[in-house]
N, C-alpha and C positions, 0 to 999 in steps of 0.2 A: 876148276878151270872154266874158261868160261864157254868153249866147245860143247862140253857137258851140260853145261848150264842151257845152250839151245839147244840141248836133243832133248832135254827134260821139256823143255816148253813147247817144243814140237813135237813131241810124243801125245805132250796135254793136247794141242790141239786137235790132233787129228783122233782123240777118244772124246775131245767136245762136239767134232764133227759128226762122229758118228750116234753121239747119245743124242744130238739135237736134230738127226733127220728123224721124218716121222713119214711109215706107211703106213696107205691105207687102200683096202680092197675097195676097187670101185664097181666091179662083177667079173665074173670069171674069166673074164681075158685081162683084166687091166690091171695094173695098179698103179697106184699114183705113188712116187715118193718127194714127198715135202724137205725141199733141203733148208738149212737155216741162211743163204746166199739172200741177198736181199737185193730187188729191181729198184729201178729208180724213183717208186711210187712205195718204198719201205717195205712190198709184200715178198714175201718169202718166194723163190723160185719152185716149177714143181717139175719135174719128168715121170711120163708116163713109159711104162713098161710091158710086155706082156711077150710071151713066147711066140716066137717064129722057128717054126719044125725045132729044129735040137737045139737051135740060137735064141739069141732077145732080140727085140726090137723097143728101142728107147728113142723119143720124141718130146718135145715140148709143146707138139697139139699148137703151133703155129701158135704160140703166143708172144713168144719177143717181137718178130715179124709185126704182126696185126696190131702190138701194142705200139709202136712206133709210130707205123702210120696210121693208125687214131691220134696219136697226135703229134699230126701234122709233120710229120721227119717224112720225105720223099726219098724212096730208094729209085726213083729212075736215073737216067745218066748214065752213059758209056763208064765214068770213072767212081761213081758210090755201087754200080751194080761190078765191076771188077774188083772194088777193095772188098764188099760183099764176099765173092766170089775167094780170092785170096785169104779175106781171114776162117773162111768153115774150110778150107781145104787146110788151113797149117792146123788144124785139130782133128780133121780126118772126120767132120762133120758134111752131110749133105743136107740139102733144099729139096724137100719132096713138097711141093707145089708153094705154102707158105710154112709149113712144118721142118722145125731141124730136127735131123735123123740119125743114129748111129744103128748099127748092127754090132755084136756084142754074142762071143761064145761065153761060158761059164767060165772060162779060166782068164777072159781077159776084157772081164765086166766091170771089174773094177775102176781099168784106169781108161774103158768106153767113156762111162758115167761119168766121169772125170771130164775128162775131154768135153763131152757135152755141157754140161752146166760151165766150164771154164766159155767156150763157145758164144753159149747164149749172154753170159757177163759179157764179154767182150763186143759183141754185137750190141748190146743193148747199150754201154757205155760209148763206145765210137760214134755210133749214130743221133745218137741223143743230143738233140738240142732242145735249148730251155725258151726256144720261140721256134715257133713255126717260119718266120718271115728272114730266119737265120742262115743266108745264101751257102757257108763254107762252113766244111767239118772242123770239129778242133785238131782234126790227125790231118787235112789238107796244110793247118795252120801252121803246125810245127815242122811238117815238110818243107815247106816254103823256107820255114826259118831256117831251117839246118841245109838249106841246099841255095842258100842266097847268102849262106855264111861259109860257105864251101866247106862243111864238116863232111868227112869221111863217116858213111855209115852205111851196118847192111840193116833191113829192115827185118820184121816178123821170124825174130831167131827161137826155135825150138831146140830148150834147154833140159836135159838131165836132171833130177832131185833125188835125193836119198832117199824120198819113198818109192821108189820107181815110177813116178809118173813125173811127165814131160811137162814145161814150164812154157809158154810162149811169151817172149821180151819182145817190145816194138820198135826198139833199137839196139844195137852194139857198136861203141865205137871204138876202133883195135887200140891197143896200147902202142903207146908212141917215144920217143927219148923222153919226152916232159912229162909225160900224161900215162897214169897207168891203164887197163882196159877199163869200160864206161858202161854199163846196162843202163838203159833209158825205157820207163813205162810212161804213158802218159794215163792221165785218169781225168773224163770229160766232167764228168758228175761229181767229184769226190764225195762220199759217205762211208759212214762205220763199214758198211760188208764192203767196200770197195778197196778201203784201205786193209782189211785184214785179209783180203786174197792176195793183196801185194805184198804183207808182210810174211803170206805164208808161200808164197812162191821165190821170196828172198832168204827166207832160213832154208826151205828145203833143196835149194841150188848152189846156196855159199859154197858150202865144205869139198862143191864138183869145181869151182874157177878158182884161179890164183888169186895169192893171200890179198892183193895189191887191190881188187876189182874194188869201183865206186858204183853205186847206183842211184841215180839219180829217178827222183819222179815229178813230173812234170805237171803240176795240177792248173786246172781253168779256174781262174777266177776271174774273170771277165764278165760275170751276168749276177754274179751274188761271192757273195765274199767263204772264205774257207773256215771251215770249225778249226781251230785253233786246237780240239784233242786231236784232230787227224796228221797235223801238223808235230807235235809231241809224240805221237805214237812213232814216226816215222823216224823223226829222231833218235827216239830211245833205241831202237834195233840198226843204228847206225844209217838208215837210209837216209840222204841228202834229199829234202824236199826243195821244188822249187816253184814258186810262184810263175805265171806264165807273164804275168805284169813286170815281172824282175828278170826275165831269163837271159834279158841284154850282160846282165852282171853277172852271167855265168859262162858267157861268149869264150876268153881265155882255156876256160876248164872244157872245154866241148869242142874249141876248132885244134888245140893241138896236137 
């Protein structure tokens, strides 16, 4: 069946997950763990770790943040410091100065660490643009679209998965007479680790929503054109890709 057939592939995943994270002691308070999640300059993501009295303290040592604005993405503004602001709180991440921070007992380290590197993907992706002199975000853009198209939606939905950690989707739009429920990610950057955290946030969420749900993703192609495997991968696991150049022609499917 084919249910089985994704718990086998989702079981692989999350043992590729873990065979491809790598620590390393960096001195006796620290360590670094190297996950295989990839930034939008191809390097692996890394969080830092080390004990706080009976607790952890995990960080990313202020590198999403300062890698940004090195190049040239501006967080100032009432409305990119609020979406800031919004997206580390639906992961239960905070901002200690330019550092994202989680606090993390033993029994619920797991799905901290979780939470944080999903975080910093999601921060590093929303804010990223591929010029500096690029006035509006791709997540402003598709607000705009969906709320000048009068689509019913709630935003930054945290969803359930079978492995017990929590999914954050960037839209839901309710099911309708016409239209069954709608999950929307959008992805500014598309790349390999971009797309395989959406396909792993899609099988581990499925089996919790009704049979009916569509997910749509929403890719930029506006500054460089899309790998045609991220396009294929998406399809194969059922997810509806959509070009953001095409998304007029998916109007019907989204406003009703």
């Amino acid at each position: 069946m084919l249910v089985n057939d994704l718990k086998g592939l989702l079981d692989e995943y999350v043992s590729w997950l873990k065979n491809k994270t790598v620590l390393n002691e960096i001195d006796n308070d620290w360590v670094e763990i190297v996950t295989p999640s990839l930034d939008s300059h191809n390097d692996y993501l890394q969080i830092y770790v080390r004990r706080d009295g009976s607790n952890y303290l995990l960080t990313d040592d202020g590198y999403v943040i300062n890698d940004l604005l090195m190049s040239g993405c501006s967080l100032d503004g009432t409305r990119r410091a609020t979406l800031l602001k919004q997206t580390l709180m639906g992961f239960g991440v905070t901002r200690e100065g330019d550092a994202l921070t989680v606090r993390a007992s033993r029994a619920d380290f797991p799905l901290k660490k979780h939470n944080l590197l999903q975080a910093m993907l999601s921060v590093g992706d929303l804010f990223f643009t591929h010029s500096p002199q690029t006035p509006n975000l791709f997540w402003d853009e598709v607000i705009e679209w969906l709320e000048m198209n009068e689509v019913r939606y709630a935003s930054r939905i945290k969803l359930p998965g079978r492995s017990g950690y929590d999914h954050m989707f960037d839209f839901l739009i309710p099911k309708s007479k016409k239209e069954p429920e709608r999950l929307i990610q959008t992805v500014n950057a598309p790349d390999k680790g971009k797309i395989s955290d959406v396909l792993f946030k899609w099988e581990d969420t499925r089996e919790m929503r009704s049979s009916g749900t569509v997910f749509y993703v929403i890719l930029n192609d506006k500054d460089k054109g899309l790998p045609s495997s991220a396009l294929t991968a998406l399809k194969n696991y059922s997810l509806t890709p959509i070009r953001w150049s095409g998304i007029d022609s998916f109007k019907e499917h989204l406003i009703a």
